[in-house]
C-alpha positions in Angstrom: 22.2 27.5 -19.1 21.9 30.4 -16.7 24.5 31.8 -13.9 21.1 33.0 -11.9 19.4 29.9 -10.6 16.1 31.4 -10.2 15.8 30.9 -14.1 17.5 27.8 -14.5 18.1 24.6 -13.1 21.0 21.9 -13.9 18.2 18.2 -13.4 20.3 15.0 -12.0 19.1 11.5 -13.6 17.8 9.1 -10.8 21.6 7.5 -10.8 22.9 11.0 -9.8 21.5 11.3 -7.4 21.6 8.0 -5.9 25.3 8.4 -6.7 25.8 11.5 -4.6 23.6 10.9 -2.0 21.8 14.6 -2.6 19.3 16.5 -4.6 17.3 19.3 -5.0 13.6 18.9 -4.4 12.9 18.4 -8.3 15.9 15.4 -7.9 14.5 13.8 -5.1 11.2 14.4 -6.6 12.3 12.3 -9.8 13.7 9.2 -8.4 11.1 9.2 -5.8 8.8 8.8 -8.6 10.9 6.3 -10.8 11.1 4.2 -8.1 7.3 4.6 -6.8 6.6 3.8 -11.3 9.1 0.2 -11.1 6.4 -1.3 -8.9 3.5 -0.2 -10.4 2.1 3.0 -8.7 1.1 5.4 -10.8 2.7 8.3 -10.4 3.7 12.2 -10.8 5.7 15.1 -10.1 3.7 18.3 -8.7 5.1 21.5 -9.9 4.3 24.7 -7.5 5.6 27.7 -6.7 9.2 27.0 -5.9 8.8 23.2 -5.1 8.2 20.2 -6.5 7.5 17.2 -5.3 5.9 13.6 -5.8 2.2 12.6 -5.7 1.1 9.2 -6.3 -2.4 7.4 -7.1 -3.0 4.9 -4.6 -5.0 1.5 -5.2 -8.4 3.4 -3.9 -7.7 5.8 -6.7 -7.0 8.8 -3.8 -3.8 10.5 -4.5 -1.3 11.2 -1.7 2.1 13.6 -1.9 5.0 12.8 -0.4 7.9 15.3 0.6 10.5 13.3 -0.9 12.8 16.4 1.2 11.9 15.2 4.5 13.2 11.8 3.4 16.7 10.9 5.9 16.0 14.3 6.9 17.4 17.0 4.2 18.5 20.5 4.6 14.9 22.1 5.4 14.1 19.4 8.2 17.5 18.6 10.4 17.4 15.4 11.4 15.9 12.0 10.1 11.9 11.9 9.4 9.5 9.1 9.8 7.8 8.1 6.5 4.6 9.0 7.9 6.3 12.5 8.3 6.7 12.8 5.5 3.6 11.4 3.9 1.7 14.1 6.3 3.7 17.3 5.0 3.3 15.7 1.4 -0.8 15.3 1.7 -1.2 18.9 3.6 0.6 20.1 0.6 -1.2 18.9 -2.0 -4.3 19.4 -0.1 -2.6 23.5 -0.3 -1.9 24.1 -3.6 -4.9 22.3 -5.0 -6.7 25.1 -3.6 -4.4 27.8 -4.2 -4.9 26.9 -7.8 -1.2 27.0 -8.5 -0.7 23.7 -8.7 0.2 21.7 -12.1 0.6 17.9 -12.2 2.8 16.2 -14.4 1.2 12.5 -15.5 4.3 10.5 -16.3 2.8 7.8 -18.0 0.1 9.6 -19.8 3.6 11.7 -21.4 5.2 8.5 -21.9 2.2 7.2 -24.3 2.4 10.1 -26.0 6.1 9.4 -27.1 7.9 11.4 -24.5 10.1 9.0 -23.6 12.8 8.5 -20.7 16.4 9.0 -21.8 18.3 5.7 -23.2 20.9 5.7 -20.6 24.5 3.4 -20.3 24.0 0.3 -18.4 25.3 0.3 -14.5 27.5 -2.7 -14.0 25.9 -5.2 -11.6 28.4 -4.4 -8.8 27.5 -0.3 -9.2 25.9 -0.4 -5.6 29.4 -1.5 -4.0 31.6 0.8 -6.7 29.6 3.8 -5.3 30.0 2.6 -1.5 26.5 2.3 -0.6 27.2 -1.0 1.0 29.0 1.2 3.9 25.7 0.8 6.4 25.4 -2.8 5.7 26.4 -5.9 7.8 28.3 -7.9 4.5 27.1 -7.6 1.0 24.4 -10.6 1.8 22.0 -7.7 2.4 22.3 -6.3 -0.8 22.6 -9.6 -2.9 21.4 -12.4 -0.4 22.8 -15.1 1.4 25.7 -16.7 -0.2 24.5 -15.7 -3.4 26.9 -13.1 -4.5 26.6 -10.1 -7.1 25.7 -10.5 -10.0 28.2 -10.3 -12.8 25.6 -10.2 -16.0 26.8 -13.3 -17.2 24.7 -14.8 -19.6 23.3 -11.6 -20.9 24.0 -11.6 -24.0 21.7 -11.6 -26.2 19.2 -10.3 -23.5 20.2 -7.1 -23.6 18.6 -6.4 -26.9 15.5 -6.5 -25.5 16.3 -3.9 -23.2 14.8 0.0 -23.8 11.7 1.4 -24.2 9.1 0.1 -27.4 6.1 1.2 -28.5 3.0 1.3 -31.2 0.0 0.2 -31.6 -2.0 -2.5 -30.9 -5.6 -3.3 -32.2 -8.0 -5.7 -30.4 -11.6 -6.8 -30.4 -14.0 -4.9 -28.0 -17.3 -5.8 -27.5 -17.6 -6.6 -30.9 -15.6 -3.6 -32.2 -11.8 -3.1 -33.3 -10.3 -0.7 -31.1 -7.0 0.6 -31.7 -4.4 2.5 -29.0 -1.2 3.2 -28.5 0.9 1.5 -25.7 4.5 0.9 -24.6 6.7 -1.2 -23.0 10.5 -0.7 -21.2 12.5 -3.6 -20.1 15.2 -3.2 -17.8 17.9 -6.0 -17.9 18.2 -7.3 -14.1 21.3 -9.5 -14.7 21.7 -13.4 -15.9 19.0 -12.8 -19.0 16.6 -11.5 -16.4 14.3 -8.6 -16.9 11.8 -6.5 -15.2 9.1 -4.4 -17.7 6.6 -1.9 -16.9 4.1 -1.8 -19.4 1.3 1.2 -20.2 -1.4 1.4 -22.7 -4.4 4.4 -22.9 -7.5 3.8 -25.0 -11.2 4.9 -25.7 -13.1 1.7 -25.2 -16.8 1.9 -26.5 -19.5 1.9 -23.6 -22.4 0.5 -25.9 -24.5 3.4 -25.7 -22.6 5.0 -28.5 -20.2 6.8 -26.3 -16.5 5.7 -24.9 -15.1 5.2 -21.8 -11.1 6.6 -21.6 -9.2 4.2 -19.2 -5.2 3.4 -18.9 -4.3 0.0 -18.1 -0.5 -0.6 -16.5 1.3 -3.6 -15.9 4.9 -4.4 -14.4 6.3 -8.1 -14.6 9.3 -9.9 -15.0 10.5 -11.8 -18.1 13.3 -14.9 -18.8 15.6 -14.7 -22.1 15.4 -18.6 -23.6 17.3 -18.7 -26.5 16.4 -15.7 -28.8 13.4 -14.8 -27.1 11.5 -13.4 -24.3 8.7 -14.8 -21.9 7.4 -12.5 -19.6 5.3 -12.9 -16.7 2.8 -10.1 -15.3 2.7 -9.5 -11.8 0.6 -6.5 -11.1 -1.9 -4.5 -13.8 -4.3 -1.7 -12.9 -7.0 -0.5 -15.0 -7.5 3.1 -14.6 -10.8 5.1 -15.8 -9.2 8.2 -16.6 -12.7 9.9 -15.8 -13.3 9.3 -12.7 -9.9 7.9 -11.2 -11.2 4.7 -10.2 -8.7 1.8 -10.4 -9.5 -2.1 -10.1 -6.9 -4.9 -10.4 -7.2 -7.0 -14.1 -6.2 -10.5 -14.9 -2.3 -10.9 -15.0 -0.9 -11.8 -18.4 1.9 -13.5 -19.7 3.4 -13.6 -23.4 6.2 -14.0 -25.6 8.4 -12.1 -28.0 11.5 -12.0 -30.0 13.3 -9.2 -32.1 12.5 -9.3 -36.0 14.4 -7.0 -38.4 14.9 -4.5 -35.2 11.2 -4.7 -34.1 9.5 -6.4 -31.0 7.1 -8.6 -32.2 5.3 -11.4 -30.3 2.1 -11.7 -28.4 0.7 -10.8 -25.0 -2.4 -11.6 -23.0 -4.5 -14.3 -20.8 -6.8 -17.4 -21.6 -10.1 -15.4 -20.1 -9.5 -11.6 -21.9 -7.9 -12.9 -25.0 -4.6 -12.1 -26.4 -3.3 -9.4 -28.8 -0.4 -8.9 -31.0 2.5 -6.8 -30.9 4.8 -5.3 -32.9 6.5 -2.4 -31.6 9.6 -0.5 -32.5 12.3 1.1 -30.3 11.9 4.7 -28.9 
């Protein structure tokens, strides 16, 4: 804590500052990123002299900035800014500091593998969209929740929501001939009905056969169904990254299965063509 606020500064969750519709650049920074991280773009925050803002890893493997502070306008800019406004001023800047020097990126998911975990926070009723008024723009709440179908209450939850949180350990699997083991993590997010979404990272050094390894990070987001006490889930997007060179390619989707034993994750995950391995995490 600190009365001066060049030495300090009071750091809003994503909610926040959804919730109050405001944020300073490190805010907007944040749940720019979170939300850029839910579908499966790698991301970060970049932290320069007086500013922050996000930068993101693009299929090609380029990275791009965006000033999340442009974004419906803001205080700097006056008035409402195009995305590719915004997407300009974010490049130029990172193109800037890079030079400079001054510039320090902050790899999310590479802090996340190493056990520095997001916050456990309370879950947001399913109806938190209309308790916080953000329906005001819209035409009828079919927008937000679709034709004729309603919010979504959480019924039938349950039991799902045990799955829900951040996991992690490690997982061992045949390479080439070799057992490789690496750390990895997975959150699920209940989405209502026993309905999840997950995002998924692991980081290992894979042998190369020459006698070296080859550091990559492989991330997957999906979707998974409660049935009964268990879980299926269902890839939908995974990236391999070679952490060497920042090339990216797309990898086979997977799909697997767990369920919760004495307050573990345990189950299996994979695909017919790259095998599958086991898991048994426990909860951050």
């Amino acid at each position: 804590m600190a009365f001066d606020p060049q030495s300090a500064q009071s750091l809003q969750y994503p909610r926040e500052t959804i919730r109050k519709r405001s944020g300073t650049c490190i805010d907007l920074a944040i749940l720019y990123a979170a939300m850029a991280n839910s579908v499966g773009i790698r991301s970060y925050l970049a932290l320069v002299p007086g500013h922050c803002f996000p930068v993101f890893r693009v299929p090609s493997g380029t990275l791009i900035g965006i000033e999340s502070t442009g974004v419906a306008g803001g205080l700097r800019h006056g008035g409402t800014h195009l995305f590719e406004a915004v997407l300009d001023k974010g490049i130029k800047n990172l193109q800037k500091w890079s030079r400079d020097g001054r510039i320090h990126l902050l790899d999310l998911q590479d802090l996340w593998t190493r056990g520095i975990s997001n916050p456990e926070l309370p879950e947001l009723p399913a109806d938190i969209a209309k308790q916080w008024k953000l329906l005001e723009h819209c035409q009828g709440e079919e927008k937000l929740y679709g034709q004729g179908a309603g919010p979504d209450t959480g019924a039938g939850q349950g039991q799902g929501n045990d799955f829900a949180g951040t996991w992690s350990g490690t997982v061992t699997e045949n390479v080439g001939g070799q057992q490789v083991s690496y750390g990895a993590a997975i959150k699920f997010q209940a989405t209502g009905r026993g309905s999840y979404s997950f995002t998924a990272v692991a980081q290992a050094a894979v042998p190369n056969g020459q006698g070296g390894v080859i550091r990559v990070r492989v991330q997957s987001v999906g979707t998974g169904t409660q049935n009964g006490n268990g879980l299926q889930i269902t890839t939908t997007r995974k990236v391999l990254t070679y952490l060497d060179t920042g090339a990216t390619e797309q990898m086979n989707g997977d799909s697997g299965s767990f369920t919760l034993q004495n307050g573990r994750l345990v189950g299996k995950v994979g695909n017919q063509t790259d095998g599958f391995v086991a898991i048994n995490f426990a909860r951050k």
